[in-house]
C-alpha positions as CSV (number, residue, x, y, z in Angstrom):
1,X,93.1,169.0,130.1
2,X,96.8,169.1,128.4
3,X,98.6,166.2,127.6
4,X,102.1,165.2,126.6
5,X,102.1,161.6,125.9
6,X,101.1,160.6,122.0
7,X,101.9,157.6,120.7
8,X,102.1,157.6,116.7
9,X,101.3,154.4,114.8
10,X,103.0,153.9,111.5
11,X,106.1,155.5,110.8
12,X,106.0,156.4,107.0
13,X,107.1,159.5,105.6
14,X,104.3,161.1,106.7
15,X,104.0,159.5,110.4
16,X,107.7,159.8,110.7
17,X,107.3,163.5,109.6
18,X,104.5,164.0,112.3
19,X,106.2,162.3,114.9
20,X,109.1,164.9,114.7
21,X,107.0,167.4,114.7
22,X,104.8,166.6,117.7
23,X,108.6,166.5,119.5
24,X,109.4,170.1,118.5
25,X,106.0,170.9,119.6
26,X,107.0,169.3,123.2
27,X,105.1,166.6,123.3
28,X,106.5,162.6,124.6
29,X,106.1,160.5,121.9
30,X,106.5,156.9,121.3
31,X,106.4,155.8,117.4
32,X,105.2,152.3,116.8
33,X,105.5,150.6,113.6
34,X,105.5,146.6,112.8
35,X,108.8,146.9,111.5
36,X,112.4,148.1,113.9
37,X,112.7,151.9,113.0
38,X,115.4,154.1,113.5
39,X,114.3,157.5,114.9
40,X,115.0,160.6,117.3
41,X,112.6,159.3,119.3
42,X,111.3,156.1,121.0
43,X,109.9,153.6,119.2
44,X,108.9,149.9,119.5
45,X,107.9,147.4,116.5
46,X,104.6,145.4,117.1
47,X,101.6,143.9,115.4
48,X,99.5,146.8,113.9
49,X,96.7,144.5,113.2
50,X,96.5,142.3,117.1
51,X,94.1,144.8,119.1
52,X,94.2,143.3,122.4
53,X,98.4,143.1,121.8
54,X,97.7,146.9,121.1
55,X,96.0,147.4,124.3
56,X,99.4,146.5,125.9
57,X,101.4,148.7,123.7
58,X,99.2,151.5,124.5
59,X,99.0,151.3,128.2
60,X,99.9,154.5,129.6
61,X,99.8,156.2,126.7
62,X,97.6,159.8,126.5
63,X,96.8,159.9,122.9
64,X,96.8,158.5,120.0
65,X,97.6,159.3,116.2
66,X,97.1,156.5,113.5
67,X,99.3,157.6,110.2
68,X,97.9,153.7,109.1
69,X,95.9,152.7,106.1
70,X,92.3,153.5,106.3
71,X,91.6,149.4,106.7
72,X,93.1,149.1,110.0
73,X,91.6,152.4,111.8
74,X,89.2,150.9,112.9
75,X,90.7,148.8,115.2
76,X,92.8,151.4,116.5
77,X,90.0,153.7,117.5
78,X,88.2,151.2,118.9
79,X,91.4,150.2,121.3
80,X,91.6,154.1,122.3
81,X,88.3,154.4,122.8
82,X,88.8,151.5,125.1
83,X,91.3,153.4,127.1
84,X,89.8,156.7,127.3
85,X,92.9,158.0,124.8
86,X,92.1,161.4,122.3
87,X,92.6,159.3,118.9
88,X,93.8,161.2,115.6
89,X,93.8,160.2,112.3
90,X,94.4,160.5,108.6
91,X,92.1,158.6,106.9
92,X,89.5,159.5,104.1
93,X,87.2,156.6,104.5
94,X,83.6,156.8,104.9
95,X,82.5,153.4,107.0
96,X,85.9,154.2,109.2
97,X,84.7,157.5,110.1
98,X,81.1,156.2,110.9
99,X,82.8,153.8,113.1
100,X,84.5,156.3,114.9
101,X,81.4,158.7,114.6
102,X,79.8,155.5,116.9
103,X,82.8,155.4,119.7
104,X,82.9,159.5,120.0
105,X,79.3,158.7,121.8
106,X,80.8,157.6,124.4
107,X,84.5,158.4,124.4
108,X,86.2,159.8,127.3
109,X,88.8,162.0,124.7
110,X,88.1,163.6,121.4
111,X,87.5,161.2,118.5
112,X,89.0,163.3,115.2
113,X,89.5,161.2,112.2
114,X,90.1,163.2,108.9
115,X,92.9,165.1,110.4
116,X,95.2,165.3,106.6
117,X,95.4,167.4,103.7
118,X,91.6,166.0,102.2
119,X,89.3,165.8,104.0
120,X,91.5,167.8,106.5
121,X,92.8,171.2,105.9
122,X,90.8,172.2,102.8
123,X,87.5,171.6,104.9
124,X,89.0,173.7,108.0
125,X,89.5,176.2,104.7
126,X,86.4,175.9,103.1
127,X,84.0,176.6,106.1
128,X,86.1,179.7,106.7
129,X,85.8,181.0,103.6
130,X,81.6,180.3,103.9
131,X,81.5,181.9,107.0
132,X,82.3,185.6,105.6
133,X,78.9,184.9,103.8
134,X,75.8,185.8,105.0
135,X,74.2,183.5,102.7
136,X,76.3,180.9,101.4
137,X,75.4,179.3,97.6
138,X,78.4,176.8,96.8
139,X,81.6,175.5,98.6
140,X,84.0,173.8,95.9
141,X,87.4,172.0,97.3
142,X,89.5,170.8,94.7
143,X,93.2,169.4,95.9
144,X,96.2,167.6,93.8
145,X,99.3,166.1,94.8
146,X,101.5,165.9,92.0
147,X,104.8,165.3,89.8
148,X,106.4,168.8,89.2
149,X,108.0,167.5,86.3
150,X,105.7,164.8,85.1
151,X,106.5,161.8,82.8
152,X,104.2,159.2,80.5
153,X,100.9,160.2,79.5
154,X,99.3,159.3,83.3
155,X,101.6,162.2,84.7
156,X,101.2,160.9,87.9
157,X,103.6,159.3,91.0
158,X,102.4,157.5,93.7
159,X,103.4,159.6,96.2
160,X,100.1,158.6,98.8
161,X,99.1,155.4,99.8
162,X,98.0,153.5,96.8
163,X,95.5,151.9,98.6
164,X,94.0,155.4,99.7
165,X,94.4,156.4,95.9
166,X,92.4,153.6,94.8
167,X,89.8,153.5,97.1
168,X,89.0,157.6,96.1
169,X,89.1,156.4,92.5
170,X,86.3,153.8,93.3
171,X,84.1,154.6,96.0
172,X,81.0,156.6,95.6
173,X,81.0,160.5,96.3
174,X,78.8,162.6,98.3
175,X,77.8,165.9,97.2
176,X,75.2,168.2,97.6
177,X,73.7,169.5,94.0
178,X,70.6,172.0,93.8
179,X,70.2,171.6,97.8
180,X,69.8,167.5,97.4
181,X,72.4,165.4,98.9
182,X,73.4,162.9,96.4
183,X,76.2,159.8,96.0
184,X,77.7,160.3,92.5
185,X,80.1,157.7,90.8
186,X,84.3,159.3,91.3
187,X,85.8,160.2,88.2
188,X,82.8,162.1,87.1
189,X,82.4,165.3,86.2
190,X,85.3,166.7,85.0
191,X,86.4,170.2,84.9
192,X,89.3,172.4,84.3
193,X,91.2,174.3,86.2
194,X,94.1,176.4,85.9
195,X,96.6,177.5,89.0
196,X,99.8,179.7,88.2
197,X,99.4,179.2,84.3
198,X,98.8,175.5,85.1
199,X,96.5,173.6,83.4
200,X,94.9,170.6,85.8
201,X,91.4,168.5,85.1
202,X,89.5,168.1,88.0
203,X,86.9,164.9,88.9
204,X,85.0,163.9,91.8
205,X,86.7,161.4,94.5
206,X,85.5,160.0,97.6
207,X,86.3,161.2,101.1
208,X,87.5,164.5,100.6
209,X,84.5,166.4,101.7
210,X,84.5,164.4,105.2
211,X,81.4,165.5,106.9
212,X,80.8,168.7,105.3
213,X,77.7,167.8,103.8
214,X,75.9,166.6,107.0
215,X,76.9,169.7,108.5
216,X,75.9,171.8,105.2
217,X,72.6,169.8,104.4
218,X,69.5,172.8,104.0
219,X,72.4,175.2,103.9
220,X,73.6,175.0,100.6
221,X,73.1,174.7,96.8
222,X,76.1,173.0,95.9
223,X,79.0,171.3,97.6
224,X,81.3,169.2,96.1
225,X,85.5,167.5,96.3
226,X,87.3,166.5,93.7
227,X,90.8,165.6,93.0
228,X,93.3,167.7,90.6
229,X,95.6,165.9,87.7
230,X,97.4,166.5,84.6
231,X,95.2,166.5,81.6
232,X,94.5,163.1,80.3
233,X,94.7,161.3,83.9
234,X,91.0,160.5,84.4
235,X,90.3,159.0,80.6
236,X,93.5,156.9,81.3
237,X,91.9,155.6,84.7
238,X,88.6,155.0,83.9
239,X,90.0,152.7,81.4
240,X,92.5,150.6,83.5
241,X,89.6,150.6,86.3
242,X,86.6,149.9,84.1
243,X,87.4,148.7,80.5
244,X,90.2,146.3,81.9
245,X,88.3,145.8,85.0
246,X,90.7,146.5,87.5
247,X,87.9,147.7,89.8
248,X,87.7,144.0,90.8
249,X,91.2,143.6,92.4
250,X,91.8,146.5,94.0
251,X,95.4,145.4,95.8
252,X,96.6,144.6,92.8
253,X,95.4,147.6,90.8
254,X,97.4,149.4,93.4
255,X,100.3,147.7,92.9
256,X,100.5,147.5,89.5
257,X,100.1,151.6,89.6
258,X,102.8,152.2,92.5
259,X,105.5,149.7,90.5
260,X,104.9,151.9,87.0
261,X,104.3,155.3,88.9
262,X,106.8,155.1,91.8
263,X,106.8,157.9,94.7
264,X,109.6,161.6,93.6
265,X,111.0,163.8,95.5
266,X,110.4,166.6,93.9
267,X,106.7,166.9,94.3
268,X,104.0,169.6,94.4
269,X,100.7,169.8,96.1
270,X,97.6,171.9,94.5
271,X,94.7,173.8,96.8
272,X,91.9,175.7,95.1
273,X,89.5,176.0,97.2
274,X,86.0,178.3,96.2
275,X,82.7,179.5,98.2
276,X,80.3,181.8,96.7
277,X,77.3,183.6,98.1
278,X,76.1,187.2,99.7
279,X,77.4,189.8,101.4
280,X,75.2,192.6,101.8
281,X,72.7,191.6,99.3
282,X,75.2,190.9,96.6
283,X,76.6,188.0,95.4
284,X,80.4,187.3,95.9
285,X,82.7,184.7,95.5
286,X,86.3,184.1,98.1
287,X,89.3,181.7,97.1
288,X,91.9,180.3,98.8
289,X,94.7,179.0,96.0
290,X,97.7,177.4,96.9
291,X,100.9,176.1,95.2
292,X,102.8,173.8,97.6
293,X,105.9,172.9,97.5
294,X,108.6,170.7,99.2
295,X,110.4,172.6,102.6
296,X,113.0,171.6,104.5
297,X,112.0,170.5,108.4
298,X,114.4,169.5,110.6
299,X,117.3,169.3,108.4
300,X,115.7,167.1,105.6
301,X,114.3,167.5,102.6
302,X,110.3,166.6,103.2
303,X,107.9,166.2,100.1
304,X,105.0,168.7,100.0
305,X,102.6,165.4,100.5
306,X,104.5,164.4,103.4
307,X,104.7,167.7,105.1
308,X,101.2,169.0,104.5
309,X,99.6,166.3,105.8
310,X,102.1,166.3,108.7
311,X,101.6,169.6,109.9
312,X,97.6,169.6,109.2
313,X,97.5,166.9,112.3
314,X,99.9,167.9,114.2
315,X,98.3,171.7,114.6
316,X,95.0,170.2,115.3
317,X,96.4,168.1,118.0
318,X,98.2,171.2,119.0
319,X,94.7,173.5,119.5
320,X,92.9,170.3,121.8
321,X,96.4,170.2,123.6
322,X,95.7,173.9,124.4
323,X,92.3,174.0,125.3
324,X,91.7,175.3,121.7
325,X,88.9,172.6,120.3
326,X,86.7,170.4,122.2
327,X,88.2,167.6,125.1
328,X,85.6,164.8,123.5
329,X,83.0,163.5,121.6
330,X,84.0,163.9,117.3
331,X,85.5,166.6,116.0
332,X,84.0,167.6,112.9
333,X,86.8,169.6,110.5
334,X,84.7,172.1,109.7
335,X,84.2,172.8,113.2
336,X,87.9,174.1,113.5
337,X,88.8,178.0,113.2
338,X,90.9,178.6,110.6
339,X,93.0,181.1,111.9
340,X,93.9,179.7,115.2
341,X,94.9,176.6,113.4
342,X,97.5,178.6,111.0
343,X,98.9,180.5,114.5
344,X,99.9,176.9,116.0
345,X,103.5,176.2,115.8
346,X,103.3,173.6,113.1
347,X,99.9,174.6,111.2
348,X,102.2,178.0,110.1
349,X,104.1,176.0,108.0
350,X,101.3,176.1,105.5
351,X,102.0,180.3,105.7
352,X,105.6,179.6,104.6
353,X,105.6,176.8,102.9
354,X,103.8,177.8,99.4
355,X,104.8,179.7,96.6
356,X,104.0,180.2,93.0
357,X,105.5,178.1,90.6
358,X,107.1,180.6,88.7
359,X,109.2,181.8,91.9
């Protein structure tokens, strides 16, 4: 069944940004914050982390998209789980999907966690590319938001939530190696990469993968996410994290980071995304590789962070608005057809919004 009514919790750039989007998509919606906002559409302030005050708030509502740090999802899926809501979200960690994972049992709407840029969009990508297989061997997503003019020898900005930075600096990674699902250590296994003449290292993180490798488990040889940087980023991180021990305070690791590497404007997101395996008895190998870069959406200038991960929710709410993708239970994003997805009013943005560096 269609609905209208979302109600959107946390009005960052990036919930703000998918707020006005879901409104030029037609849907009702209501942004909540903790803090007064001023927007194009309703809003109301109130206490993120009070479920039963959420329950109140929520009343009435149809569905619900969390834009919040991963640590308080879980109280907002169980609350529209409660209500029979279809619950969205952003987040990359693991125990907050396998919470949700628990709710979708029983849910009377679709539980679909993941819904960003990683795990998110490159997953939707990656299966697609897999699928023109007839055997797959390897699926390799790889996915860096960055500086475009980078400064300082971390050549980084916070531009995501440092807490969700952190915690996929930190956290243990699944991967599937030689067909054997593993948990590897993030900031492992470097690598090198090169996109439009551009030079980037690439490590394992946690989360980006989502639930790929349940779904890929006696499937494939090798499956594996890792984040993209600047050369030198990793070494530089391993020491503050390890050798300094920063692994032990992790809010203030986060913002000691944010106050040296504040957010820019003028930012540019990475996709390289690989499968390899066989197509009529030969062996083959598809990419997907993307430059990202800042757009203008509704009259304002909208970092390539903000908007990707923007429009990647928005279209999947979008496809279950229109009978597209499953009514309840958990969406997997692996589950969702690629091209539908881009053919959604606000998942074409990612067809228009990329260019080469060198344009």
């Amino acid at each position: 069944m269609s609905f209208k009514k979302v109600a959107v919790l946390g009005l960052g750039k990036v919930g703000h940004l998918a707020a006005e989007l879901l409104v030029e998509s037609g849907f009702e919606v209501t942004g909540i914050d903790a803090r007064a906002v001023q927007a194009p559409f309703p809003t109301r302030a109130a206490d993120l982390k009070d479920t039963a005050g959420l329950v109140e708030v929520l009343k009435g509502q149809e569905a619900i998209l969390s834009c919040l740090p991963y640590h308080l999802n879980i109280g907002v899926s169980t609350v529209a789980h409660g209500l029979g809501l279809h619950y969205f979200d952003l987040t990359e960690d693991v125990p907050t999907t396998k919470h949700i994972r628990e709710l979708a049992k029983t849910s009377k709407g679709i539980m679909a966690p993941q819904c960003g840029l990683a795990p998110g969009f490159v997953g939707i990508v990656g299966a697609h590319l897999a699928d023109q297989f007839d055997k797959v061997r390897s699926i390799r997503l790889r996915v860096g938001a960055l500086p475009q003019n980078p400064t300082g020898l971390l050549g980084y900005a916070f531009n995501w939530s440092p807490e969700g930075v952190v915690n996929e600096y930190l956290n243990d990674c699944e991967v599937i190696e030689e067909g054997v699902l593993k948990s590897v250590s993030a900031m492992e296994w470097l690598e090198t990469i090169y996109i439009d003449g551009m030079q980037l290292e690439a490590f394992t993180t946690s989360g980006g993968l989502g639930t790929m490798c349940e779904t890929y488990a006696d499937k494939i040889e090798n499956l594996d996410y890792k984040t993209m940087r600047y050369p030198g980023h990793v070494k530089l991180m391993n020491f503050f994290f390890h050798e300094l021990l920063m692994r032990e305070n992790r809010a203030e690791a986060g913002r000691i980071l944010t106050n040296a590497k504040p957010p820019v404007d003028e930012d540019v997101v990475y996709v390289h995304v690989a499968a390899e395996g066989t197509q009529n008895g030969q062996m083959r190998r598809k990419e997907f590789v993307r430059s990202y870069y800042p757009i203008e959406i509704g009259g304002k200038h909208r970092t390539a962070i903000a908007w990707t991960t923007s429009a990647s929710v928005v279209a999947v709410i979008e496809m279950v608005n229109e009978g597209k993708l499953p009514q309840k239970g958990f969406l997997k994003q692996e589950e969702i057809p690629l091209e539908p997805y881009l053919k959604t009013r606000t998942g074409n943005y990612y067809n228009v919004g990329h260019r080469s560096r060198h344009a």
